[in-house]
C-alpha positions in Angstrom: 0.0 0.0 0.0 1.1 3.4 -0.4 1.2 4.4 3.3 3.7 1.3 3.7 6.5 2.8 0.7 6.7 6.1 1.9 7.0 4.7 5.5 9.5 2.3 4.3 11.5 5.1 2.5 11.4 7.5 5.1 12.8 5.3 7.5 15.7 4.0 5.5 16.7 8.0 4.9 16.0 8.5 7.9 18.3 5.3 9.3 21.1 5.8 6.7 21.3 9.4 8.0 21.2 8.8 11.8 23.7 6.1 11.1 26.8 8.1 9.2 26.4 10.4 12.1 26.8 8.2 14.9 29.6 6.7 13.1 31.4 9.9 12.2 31.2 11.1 15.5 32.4 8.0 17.4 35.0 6.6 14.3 36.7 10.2 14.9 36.9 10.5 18.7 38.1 6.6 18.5 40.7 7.9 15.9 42.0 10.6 18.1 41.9 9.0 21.3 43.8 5.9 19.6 46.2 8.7 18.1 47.2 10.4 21.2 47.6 6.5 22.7 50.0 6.2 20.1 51.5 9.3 20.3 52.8 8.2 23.9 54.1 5.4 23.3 51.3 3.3 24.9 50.1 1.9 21.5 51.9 1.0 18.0 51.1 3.0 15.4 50.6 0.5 13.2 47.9 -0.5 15.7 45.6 2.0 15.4 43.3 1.0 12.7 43.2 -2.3 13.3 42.3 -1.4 17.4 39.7 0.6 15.6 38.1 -1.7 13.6 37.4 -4.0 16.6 36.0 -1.6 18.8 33.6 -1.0 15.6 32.7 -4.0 15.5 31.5 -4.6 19.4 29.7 -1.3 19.2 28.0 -2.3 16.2 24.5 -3.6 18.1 24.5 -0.4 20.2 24.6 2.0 17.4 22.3 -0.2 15.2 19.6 -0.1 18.3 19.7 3.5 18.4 19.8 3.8 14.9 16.2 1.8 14.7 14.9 3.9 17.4 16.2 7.2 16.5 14.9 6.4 12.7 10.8 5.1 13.7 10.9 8.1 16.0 12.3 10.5 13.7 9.6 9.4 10.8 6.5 9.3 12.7 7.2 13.1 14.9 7.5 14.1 11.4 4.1 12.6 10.6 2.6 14.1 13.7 4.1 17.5 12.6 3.0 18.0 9.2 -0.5 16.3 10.2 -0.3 13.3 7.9 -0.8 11.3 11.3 -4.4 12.3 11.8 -5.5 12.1 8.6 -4.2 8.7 8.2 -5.9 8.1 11.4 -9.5 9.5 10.0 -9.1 7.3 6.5 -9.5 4.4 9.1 -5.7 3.8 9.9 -5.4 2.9 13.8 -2.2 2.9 15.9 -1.8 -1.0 15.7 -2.4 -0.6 11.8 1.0 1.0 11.8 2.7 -2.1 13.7 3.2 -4.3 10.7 5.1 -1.9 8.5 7.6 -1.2 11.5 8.1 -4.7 12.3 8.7 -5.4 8.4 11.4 -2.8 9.2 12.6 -3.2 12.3 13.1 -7.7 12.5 15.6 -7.7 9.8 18.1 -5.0 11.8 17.2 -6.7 14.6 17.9 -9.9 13.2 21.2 -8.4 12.7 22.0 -7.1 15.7 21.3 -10.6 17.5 23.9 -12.2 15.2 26.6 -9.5 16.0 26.0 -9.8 19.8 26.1 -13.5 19.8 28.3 -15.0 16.9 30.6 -11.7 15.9 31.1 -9.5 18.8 32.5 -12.4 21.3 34.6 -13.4 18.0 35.9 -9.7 17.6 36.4 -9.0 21.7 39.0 -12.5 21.3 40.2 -11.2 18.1 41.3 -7.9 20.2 42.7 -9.7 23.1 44.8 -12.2 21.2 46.1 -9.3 19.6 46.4 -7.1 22.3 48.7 -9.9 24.0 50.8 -10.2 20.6 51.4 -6.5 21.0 52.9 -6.5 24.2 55.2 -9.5 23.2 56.9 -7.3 20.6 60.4 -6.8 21.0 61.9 -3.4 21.1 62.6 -3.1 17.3 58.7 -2.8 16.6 58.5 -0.1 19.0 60.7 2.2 17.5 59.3 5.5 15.9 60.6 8.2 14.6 60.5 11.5 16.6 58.7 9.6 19.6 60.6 8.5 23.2 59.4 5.3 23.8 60.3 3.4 27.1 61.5 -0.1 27.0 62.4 -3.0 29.6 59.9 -1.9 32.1 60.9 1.4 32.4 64.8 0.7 32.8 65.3 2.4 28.9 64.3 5.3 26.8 65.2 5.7 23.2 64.5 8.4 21.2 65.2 8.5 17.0 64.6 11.2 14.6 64.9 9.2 11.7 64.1 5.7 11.2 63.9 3.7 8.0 62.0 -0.2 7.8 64.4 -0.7 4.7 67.1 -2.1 6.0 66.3 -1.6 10.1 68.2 2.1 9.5 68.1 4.9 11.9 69.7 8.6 12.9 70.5 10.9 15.7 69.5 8.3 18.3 69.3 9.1 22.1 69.5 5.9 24.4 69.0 6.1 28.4 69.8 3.3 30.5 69.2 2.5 34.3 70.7 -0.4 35.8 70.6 -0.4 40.0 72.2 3.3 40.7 73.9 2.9 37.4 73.1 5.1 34.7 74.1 5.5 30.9 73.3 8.1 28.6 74.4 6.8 24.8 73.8 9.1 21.9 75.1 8.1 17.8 74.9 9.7 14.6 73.8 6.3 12.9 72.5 3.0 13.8 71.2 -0.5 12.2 70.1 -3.7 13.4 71.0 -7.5 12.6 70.2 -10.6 13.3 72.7 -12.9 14.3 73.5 -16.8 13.3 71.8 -17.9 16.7 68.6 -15.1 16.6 69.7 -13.0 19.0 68.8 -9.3 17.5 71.7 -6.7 18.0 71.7 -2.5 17.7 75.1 -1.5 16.0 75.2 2.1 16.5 78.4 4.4 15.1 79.8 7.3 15.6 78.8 7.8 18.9 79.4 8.3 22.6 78.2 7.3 26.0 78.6 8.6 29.2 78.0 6.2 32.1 78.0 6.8 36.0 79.3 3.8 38.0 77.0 2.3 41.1 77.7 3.3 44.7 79.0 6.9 43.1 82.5 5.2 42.3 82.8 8.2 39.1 81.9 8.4 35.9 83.6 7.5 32.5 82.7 9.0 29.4 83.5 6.6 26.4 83.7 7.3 22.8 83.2 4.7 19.9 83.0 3.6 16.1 80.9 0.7 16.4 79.3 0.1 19.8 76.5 -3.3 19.7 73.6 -3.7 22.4 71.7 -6.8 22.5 68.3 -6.4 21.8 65.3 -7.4 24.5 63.4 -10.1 23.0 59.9 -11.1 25.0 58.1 -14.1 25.2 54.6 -14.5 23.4 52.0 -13.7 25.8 49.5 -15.7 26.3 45.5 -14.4 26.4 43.6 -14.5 28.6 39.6 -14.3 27.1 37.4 -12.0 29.7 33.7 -13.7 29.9 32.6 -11.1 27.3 34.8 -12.8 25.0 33.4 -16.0 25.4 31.8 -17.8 22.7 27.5 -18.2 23.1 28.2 -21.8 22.8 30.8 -22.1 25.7 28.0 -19.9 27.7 25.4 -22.4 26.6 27.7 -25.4 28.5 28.0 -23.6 31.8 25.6 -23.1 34.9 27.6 -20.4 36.7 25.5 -17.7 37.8 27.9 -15.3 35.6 27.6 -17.0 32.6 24.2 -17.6 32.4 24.0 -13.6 33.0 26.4 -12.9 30.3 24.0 -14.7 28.2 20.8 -13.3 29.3 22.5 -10.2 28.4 23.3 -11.2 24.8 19.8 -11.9 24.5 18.7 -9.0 25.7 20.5 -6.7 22.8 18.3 -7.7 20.2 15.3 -8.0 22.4 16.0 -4.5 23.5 16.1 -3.2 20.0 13.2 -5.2 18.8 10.7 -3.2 22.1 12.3 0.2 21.6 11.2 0.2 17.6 7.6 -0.7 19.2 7.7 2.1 21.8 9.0 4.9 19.4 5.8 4.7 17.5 3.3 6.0 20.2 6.5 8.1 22.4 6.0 10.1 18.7 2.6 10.7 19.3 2.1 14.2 20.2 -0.9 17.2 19.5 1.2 19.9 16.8 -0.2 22.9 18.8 1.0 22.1 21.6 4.5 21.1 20.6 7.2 18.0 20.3 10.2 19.2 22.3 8.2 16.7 25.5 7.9 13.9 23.0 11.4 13.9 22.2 12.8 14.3 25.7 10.3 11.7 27.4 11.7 9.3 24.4 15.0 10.5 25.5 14.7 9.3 28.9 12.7 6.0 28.4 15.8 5.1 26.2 18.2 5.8 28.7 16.5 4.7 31.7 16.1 1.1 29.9 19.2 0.7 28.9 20.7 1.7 32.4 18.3 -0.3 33.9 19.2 -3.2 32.2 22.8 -2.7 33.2 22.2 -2.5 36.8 20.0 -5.9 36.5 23.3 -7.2 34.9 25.2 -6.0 37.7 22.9 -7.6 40.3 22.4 -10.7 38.3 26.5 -11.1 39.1 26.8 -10.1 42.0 23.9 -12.7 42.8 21.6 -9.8 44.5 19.0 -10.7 41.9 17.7 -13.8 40.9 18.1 -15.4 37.4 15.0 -15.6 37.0 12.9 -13.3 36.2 16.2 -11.8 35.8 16.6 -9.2 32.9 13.4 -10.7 31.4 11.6 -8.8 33.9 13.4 -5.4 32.7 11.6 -6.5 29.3 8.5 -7.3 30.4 8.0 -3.9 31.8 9.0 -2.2 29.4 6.3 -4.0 27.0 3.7 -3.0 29.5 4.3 0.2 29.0 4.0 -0.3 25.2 0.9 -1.6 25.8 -0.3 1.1 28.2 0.7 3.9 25.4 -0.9 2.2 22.7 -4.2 2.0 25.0 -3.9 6.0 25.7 -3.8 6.5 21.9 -6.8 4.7 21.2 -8.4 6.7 24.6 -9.1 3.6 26.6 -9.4 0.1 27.0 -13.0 0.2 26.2 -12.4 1.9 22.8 -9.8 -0.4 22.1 -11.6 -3.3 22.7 -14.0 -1.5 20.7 -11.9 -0.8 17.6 -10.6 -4.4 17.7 -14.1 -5.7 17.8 -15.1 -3.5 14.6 -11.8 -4.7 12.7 -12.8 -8.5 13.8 -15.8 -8.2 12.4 
């Protein structure tokens, strides 16, 4: 019907359009934030994308559920505004009439979002760790950049190079500080490579330099110039990860009884459960009278987002901490929350009797 394309059009503008802002806004703080962690040392540069594309990729469901929400809401205030609402409304077009078309809409994002929370997202959160712990097994060679001081060996060195080249491992103007006990060395060179010796061990040859040392227990200081002055390199051991509960796969949740995984898993449930009752509840949050105004309808739609989501993350939080039972658990948060669906719907129709009324008319 025609009411159904131009619903169906409107919310996909309005969708696509709520969606390249969310992800503008958050892909650019993430880029800066990830930058400046870089920028200290306390991340690779070579990092920062990938780090980026797996945060994307667990905030996925979040920004897809306001992205439904924002979209039905968005659509239907504008309806309201212009007064296409009540006209619809006297051709014979009830507030239920307008549930089918928004669940057409809403069950294949939410469809979506179920299988990010519970197949991708656990994926992507192991993904990160196992290369989170690969980072901090790289030896010091992978840490060097140019123009940054970056602090190796647990804080016992700091180099700093101006220039540094991948062909060939070259760098220039480097600055080396080392602390060993109450012995301290300060080693600066014009030039400097690395190699790789017969047995693996990895080596710094720096030339054309100098390094000033002071001895332990204040016994002096020697300053000592060189042509070719070799350090060994610190190598680490690969890391192994450890997988936090979120990381856990839906299946492995599915095995255990624990009171924690059971909530973890209520919760993935609840993602795309939460999407699917927040499309229902924009439809009559948008229902408002033009003359009177929409800035309430917007801010009450505001805070029944908010509170529901924070809700359900204190329910989390007590389901854990076994201060709330399993059951009804977070279900309950749902429940309620589809009660008050039902309690808007019946204030758009004016009553239960005139709903009971309507749906005895379209029965028959």
């Amino acid at each position: 019907m025609l009411y159904r394309r131009a619903l169906y059009r409107e919310l996909t503008q309005n969708a696509l359009g709520v969606m390249t802002a969310l992800l503008a806004i958050v892909l650019t703080v993430q880029f800066v934030r990830l930058l400046g962690l870089a920028a200290v040392g306390k991340l690779a540069s070579d990092a920062v994308f990938i780090t980026m594309a797996f945060q994307l990729v667990q905030t996925l469901p979040v920004f897809l559920t306001i992205t439904l929400f924002v979209a039905i809401l968005m659509s239907f205030l504008r309806g309201w505004r212009d007064q296409e609402m009540p006209v619809w409304a006297a051709a014979g077009m009830s507030p239920l009439d307008w549930l089918r078309p928004v669940l057409t809409f809403s069950l294949p994002v939410v469809i979506v979002i179920g299988l990010l929370t519970l197949l991708v997202s656990p994926r992507a959160l192991q993904l990160s760790e196992t290369y989170e712990a690969q980072l901090e097994s790289r030896d010091d060679r992978s840490q060097i950049a140019a123009g940054t001081f970056r602090e190796s060996g647990g804080g016992k060195a700091v180099f700093f190079v101006e220039n540094y080249s991948l062909l060939g491992d070259k760098a220039s103007r480097i600055f080396i500080r080392t602390r060993d006990g109450q012995a301290h060395g300060v080693t600066v060179s014009a030039l400097g490579f690395q190699h790789q010796a017969s047995n693996g061990d990895r080596f710094l040859t720096l030339s054309k330099g100098q390094r000033f040392e002071t001895l332990a227990d204040n016994a002096g200081a020697q300053l000592l110039k060189f042509d070719s002055y070799s350090v060994r390199m610190r190598t680490k051991e690969a890391a192994r990860p450890e997988h936090t509960l979120r990381g856990m796969t839906t299946r492995a949740l599915l095995q255990e009884s624990s009171r924690q995984h059971q909530a973890e898993l209520q919760w993935r449930l609840s993602v795309p459960l939460s999407a699917l009752v927040l499309a229902l509840l924009a439809v009559p949050l948008a229902s408002y009278n033009p003359r009177s105004g929409r800035g309430w309808n917007v801010l009450i739609a505001l805070l029944i987002y908010l509170l529901y989501v924070n809700v359900l993350s204190v329910a989390l939080t007590l389901v854990v901490q076994g201060k709330w039972a399993l059951w009804p658990g977070l279900w309950g948060i749902h429940l309620v929350a589809l009660l008050v669906w039902v309690w808007l719907i019946i204030k758009q129709y004016g009553g239960v009797s005139a709903l009971q009324a309507r749906l005895r008319k379209e029965a028959a």
